[in-house]
mmCIF file of the C-alpha atoms, coordinates in Angstrom:
data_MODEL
# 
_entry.id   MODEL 
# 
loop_
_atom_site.group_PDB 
_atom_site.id 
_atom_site.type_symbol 
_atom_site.label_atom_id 
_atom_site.label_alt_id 
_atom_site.label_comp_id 
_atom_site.label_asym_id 
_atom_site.label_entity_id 
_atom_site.label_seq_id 
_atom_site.pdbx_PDB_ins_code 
_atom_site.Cartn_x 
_atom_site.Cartn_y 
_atom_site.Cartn_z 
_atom_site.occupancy 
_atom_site.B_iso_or_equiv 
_atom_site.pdbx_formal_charge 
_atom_site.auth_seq_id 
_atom_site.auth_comp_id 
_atom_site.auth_asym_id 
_atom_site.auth_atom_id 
_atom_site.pdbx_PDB_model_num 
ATOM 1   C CA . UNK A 1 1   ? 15.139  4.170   -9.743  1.00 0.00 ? 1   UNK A CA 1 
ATOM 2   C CA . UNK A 1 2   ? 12.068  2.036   -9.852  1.00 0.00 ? 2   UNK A CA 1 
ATOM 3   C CA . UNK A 1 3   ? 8.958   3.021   -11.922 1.00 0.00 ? 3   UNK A CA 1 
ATOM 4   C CA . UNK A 1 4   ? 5.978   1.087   -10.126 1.00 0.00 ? 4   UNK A CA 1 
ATOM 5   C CA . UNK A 1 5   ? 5.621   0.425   -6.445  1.00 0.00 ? 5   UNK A CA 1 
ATOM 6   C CA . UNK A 1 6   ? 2.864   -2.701  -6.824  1.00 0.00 ? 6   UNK A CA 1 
ATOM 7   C CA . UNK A 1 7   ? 4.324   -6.548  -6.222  1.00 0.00 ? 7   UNK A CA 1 
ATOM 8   C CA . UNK A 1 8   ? 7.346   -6.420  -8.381  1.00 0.00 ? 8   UNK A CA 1 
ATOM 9   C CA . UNK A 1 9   ? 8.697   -2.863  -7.880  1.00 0.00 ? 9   UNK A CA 1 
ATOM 10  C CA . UNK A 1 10  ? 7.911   -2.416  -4.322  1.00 0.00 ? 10  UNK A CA 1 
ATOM 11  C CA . UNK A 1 11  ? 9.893   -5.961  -3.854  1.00 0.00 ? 11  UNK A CA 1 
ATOM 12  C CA . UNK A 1 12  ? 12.405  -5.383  -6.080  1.00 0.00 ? 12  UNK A CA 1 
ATOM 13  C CA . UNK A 1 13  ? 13.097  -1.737  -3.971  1.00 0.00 ? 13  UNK A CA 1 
ATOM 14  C CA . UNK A 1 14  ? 13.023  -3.813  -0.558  1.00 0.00 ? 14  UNK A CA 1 
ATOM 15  C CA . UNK A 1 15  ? 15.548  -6.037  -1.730  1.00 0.00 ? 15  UNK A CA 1 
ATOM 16  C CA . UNK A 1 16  ? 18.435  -3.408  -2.960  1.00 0.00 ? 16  UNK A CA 1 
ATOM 17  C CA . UNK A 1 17  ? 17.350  -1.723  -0.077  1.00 0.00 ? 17  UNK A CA 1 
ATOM 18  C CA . UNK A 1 18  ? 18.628  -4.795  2.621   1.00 0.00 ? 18  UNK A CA 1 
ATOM 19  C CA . UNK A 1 19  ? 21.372  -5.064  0.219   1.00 0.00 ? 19  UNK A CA 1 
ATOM 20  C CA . UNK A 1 20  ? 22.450  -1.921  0.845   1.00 0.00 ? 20  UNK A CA 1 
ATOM 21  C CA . UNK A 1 21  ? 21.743  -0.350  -2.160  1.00 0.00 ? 21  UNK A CA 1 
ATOM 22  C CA . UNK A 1 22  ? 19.802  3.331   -2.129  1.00 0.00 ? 22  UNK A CA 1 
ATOM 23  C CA . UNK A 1 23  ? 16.935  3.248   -4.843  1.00 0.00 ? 23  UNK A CA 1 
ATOM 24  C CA . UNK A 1 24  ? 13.953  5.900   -5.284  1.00 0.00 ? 24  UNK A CA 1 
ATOM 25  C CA . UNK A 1 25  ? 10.465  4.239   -6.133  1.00 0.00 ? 25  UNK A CA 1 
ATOM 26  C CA . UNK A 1 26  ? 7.735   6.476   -8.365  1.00 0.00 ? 26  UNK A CA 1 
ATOM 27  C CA . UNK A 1 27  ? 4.517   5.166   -8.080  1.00 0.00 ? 27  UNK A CA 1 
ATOM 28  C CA . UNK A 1 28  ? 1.661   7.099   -9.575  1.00 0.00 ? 28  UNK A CA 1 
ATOM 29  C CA . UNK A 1 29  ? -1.220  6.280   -7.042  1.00 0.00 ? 29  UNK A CA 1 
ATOM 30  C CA . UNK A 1 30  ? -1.107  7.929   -3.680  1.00 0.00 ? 30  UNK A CA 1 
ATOM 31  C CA . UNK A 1 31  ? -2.802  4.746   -2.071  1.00 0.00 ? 31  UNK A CA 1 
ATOM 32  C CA . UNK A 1 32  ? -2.827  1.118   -2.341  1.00 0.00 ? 32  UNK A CA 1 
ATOM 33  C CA . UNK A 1 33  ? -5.820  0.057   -4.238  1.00 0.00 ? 33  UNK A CA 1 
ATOM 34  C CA . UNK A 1 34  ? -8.157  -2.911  -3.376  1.00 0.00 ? 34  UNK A CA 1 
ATOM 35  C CA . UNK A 1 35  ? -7.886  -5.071  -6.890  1.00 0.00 ? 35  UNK A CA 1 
ATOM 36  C CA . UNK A 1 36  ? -10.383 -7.865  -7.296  1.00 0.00 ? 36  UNK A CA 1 
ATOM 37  C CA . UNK A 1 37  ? -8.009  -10.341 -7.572  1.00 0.00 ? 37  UNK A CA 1 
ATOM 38  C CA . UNK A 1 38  ? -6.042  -12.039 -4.708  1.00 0.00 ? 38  UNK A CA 1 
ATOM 39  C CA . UNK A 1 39  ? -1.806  -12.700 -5.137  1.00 0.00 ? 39  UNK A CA 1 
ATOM 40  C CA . UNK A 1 40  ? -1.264  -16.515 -5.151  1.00 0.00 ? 40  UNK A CA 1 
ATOM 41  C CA . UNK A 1 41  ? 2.501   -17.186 -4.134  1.00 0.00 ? 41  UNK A CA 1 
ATOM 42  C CA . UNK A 1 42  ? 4.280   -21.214 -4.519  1.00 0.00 ? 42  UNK A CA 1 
ATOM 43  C CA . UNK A 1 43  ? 6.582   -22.149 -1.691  1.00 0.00 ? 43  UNK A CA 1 
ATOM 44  C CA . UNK A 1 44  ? 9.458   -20.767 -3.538  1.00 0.00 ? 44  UNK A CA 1 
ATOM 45  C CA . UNK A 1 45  ? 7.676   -17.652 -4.107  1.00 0.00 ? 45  UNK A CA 1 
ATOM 46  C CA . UNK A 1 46  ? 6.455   -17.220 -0.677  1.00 0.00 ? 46  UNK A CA 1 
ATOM 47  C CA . UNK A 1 47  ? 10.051  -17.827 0.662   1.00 0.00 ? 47  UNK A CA 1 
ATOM 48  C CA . UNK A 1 48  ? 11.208  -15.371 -1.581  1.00 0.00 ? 48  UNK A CA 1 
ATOM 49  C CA . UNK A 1 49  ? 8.856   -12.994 0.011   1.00 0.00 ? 49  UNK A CA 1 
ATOM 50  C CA . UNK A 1 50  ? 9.447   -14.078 3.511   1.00 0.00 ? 50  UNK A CA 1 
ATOM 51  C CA . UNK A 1 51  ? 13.128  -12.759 2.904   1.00 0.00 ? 51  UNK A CA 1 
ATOM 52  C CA . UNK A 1 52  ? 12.230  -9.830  2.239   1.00 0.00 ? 52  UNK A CA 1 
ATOM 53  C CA . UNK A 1 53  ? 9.350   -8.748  4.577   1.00 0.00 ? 53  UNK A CA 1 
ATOM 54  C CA . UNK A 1 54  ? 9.607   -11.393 6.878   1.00 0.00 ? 54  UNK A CA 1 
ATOM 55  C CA . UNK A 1 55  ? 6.659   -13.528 8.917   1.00 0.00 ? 55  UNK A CA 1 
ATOM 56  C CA . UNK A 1 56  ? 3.866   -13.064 6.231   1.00 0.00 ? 56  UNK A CA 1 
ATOM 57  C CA . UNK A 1 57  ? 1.352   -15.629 7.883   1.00 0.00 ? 57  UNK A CA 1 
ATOM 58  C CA . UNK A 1 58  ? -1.068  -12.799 8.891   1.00 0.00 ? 58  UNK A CA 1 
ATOM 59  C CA . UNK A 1 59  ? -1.452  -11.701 4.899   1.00 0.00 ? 59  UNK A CA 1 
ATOM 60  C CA . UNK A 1 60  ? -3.280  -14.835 3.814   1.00 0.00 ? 60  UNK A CA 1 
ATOM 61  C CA . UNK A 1 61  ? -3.518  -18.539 3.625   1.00 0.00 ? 61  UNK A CA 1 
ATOM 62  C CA . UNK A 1 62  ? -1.265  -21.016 3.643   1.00 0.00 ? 62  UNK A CA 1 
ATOM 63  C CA . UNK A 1 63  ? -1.983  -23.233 0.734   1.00 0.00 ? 63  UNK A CA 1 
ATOM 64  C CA . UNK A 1 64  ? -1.227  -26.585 -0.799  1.00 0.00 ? 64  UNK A CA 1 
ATOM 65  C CA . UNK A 1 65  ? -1.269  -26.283 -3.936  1.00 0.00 ? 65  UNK A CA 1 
ATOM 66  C CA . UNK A 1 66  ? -3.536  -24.487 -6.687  1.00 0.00 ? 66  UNK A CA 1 
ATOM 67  C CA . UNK A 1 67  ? -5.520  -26.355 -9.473  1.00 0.00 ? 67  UNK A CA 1 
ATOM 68  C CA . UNK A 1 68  ? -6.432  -25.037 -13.109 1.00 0.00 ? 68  UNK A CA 1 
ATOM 69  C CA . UNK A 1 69  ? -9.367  -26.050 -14.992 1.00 0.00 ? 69  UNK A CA 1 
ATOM 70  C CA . UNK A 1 70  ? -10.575 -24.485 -17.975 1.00 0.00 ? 70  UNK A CA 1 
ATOM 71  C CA . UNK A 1 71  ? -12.955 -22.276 -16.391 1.00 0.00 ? 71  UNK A CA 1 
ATOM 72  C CA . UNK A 1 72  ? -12.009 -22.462 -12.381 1.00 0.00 ? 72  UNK A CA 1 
ATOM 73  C CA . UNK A 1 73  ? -9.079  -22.169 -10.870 1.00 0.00 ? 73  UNK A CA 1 
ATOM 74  C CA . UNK A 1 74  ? -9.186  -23.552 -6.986  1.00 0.00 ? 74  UNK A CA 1 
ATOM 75  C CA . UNK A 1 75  ? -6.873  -22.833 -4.169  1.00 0.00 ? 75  UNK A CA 1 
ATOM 76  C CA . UNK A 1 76  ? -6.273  -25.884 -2.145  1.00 0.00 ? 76  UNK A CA 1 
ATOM 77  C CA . UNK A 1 77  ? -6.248  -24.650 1.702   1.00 0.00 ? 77  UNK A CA 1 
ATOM 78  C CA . UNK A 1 78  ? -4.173  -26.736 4.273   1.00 0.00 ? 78  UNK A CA 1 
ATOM 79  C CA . UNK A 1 79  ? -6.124  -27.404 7.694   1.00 0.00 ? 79  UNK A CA 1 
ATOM 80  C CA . UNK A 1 80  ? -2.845  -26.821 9.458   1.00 0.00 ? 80  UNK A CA 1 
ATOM 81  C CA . UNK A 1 81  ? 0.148   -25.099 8.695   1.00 0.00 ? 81  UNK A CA 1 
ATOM 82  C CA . UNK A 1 82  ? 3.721   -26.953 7.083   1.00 0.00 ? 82  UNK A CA 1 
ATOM 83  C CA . UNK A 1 83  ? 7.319   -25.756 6.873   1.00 0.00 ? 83  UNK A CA 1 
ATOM 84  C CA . UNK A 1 84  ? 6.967   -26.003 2.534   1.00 0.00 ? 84  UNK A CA 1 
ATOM 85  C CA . UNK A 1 85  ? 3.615   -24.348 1.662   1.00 0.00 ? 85  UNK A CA 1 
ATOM 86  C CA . UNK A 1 86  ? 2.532   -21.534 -0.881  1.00 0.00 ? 86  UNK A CA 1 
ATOM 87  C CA . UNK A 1 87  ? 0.513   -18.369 0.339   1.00 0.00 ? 87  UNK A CA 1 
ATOM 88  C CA . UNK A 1 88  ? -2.836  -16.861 -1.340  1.00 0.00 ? 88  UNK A CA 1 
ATOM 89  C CA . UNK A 1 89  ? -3.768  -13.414 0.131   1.00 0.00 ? 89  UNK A CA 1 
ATOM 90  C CA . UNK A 1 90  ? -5.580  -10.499 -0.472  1.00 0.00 ? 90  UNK A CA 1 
ATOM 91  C CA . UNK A 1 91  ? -3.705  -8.277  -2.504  1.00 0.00 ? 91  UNK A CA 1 
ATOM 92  C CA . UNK A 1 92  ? -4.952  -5.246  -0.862  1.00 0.00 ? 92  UNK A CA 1 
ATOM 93  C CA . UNK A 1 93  ? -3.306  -6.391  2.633   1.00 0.00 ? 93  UNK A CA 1 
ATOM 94  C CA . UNK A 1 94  ? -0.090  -6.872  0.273   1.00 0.00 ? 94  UNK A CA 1 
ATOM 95  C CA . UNK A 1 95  ? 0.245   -4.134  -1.021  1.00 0.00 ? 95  UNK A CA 1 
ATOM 96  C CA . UNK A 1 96  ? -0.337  -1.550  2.204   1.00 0.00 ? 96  UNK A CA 1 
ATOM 97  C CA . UNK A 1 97  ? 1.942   -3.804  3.634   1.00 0.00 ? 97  UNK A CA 1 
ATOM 98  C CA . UNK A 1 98  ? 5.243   -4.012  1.342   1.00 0.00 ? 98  UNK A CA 1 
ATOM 99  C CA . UNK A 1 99  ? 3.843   0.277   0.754   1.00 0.00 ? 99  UNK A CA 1 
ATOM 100 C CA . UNK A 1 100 ? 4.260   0.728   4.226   1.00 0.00 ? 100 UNK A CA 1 
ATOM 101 C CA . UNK A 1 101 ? 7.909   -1.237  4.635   1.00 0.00 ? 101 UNK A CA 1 
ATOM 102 C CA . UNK A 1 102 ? 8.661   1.145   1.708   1.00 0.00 ? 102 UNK A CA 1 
ATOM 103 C CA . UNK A 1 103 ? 7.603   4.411   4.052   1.00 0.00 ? 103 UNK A CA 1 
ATOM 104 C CA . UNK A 1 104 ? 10.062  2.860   6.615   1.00 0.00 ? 104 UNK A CA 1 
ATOM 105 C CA . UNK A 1 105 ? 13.047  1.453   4.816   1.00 0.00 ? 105 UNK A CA 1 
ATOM 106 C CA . UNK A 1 106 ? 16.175  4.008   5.355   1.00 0.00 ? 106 UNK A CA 1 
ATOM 107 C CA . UNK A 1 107 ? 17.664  3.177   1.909   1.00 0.00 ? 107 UNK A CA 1 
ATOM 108 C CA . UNK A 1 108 ? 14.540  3.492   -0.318  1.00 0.00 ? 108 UNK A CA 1 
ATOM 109 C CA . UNK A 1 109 ? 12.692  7.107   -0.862  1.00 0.00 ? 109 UNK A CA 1 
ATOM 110 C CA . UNK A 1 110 ? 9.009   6.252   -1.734  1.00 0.00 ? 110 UNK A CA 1 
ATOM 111 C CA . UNK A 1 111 ? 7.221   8.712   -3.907  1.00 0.00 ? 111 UNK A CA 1 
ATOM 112 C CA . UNK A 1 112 ? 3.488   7.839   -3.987  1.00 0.00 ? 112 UNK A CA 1 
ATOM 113 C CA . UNK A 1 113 ? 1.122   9.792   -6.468  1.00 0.00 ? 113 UNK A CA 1 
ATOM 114 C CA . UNK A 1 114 ? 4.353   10.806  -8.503  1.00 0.00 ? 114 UNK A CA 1 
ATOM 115 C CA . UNK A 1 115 ? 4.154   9.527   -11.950 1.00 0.00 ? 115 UNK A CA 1 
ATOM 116 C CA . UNK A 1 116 ? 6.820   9.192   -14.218 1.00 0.00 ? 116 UNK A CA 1 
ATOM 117 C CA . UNK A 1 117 ? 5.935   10.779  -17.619 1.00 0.00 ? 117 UNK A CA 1 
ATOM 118 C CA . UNK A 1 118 ? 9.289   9.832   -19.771 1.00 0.00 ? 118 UNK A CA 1 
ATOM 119 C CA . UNK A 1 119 ? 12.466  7.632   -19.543 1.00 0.00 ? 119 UNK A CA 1 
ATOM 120 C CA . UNK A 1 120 ? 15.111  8.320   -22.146 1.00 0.00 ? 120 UNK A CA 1 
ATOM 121 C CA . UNK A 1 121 ? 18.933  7.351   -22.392 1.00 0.00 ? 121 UNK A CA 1 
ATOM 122 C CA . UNK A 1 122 ? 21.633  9.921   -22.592 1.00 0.00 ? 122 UNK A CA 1 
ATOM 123 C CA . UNK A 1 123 ? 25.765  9.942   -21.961 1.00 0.00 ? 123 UNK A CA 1 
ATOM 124 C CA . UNK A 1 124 ? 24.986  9.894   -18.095 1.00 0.00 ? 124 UNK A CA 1 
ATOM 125 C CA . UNK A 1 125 ? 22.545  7.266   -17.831 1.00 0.00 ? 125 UNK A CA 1 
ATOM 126 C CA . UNK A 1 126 ? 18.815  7.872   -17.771 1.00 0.00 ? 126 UNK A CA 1 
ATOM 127 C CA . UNK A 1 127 ? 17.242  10.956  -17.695 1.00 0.00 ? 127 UNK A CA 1 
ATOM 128 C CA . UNK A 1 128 ? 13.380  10.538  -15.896 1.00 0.00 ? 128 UNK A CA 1 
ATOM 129 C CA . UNK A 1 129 ? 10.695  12.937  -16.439 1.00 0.00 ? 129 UNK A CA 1 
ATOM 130 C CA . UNK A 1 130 ? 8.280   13.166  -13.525 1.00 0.00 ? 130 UNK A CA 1 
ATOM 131 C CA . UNK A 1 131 ? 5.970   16.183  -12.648 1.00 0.00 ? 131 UNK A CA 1 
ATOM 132 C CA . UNK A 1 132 ? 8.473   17.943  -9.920  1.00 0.00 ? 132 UNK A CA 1 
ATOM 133 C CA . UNK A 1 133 ? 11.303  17.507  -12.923 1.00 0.00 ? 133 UNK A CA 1 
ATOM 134 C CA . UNK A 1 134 ? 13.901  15.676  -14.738 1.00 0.00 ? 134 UNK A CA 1 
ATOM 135 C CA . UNK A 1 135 ? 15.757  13.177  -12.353 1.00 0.00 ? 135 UNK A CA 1 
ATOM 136 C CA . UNK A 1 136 ? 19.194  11.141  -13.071 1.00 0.00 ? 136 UNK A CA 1 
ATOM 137 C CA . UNK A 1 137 ? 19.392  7.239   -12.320 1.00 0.00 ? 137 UNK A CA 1 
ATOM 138 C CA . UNK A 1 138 ? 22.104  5.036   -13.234 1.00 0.00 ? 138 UNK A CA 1 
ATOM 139 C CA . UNK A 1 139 ? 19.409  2.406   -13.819 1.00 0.00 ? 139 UNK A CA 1 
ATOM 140 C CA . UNK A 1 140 ? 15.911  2.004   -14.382 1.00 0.00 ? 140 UNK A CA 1 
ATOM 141 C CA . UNK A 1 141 ? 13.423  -0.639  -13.207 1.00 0.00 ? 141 UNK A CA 1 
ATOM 142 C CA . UNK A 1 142 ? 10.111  -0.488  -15.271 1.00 0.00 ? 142 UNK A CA 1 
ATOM 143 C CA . UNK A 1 143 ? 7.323   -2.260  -12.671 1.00 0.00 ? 143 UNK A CA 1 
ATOM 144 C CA . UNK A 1 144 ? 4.320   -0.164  -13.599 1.00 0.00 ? 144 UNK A CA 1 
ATOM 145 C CA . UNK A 1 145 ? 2.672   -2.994  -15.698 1.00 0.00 ? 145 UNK A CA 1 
ATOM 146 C CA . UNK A 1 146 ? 3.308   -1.194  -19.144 1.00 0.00 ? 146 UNK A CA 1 
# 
């Protein structure tokens, strides 16, 4: 069970999902929400992603490189695109995006706009307290940013 469906839960429940592994996913919005901020992904990262979701070109930019300075930080754009390259995107476009691979995947059951109120430990497992009841889960992923 994974508490959180933004970046990190919603990727985390792709990936056990093409691994063959069934997982639930509680998320307490009902909609992705437009953030101002962007996602900023190095080539590792973005390959990462790319296994995952696949071609993710249409999401963003291909970058560079990024560069920090005490007050700025500056995404270097390429003028073409390369084989070894990070990605910045809007993190809107992300997020209905890996939301909507969610909706689809066979082996992951999305809940949008369910929250989860409680996770405790007992004999079985875990023992999760949402609004439509108490749920069982051999393991807990906590994504929601808490």
């Amino acid at each position: 069970m994974i508490v959180g469906a933004s970046v990190a839960g919603a990727l985390t429940a792709l990936r056990l999902g093409n691994a063959g592994i069934a997982c639930a996913v509680f998320e307490s919005r009902k909609l992705p929400w437009a953030k101002v901020c962007g996602e900023g992904f190095h080539p590792p990262g973005r390959r990462a992603l790319e296994e995952v979701i696949g071609d993710v070109t249409t999401l963003g930019w291909q970058l560079r490189g990024f560069r920090f300075t005490t007050a700025t930080a500056e995404l270097i754009a390429l003028d073409h695109p390369a084989p070894h390259v990070g990605l910045g995107c809007d993190r809107f476009l992300l997020e209905q995006r890996l939301w909507h691979d969610l909706t689809e995947h066979p082996l992951v059951t999305f809940r949008p706009g369910c929250s989860v109120h409680d996770v405790q430990k007992d004999a079985d497992g875990w023992v999760v307290e949402t609004p439509r009841g108490s749920l069982q889960a051999s393991h807990v992923v906590a994504a929601d940013g808490v």
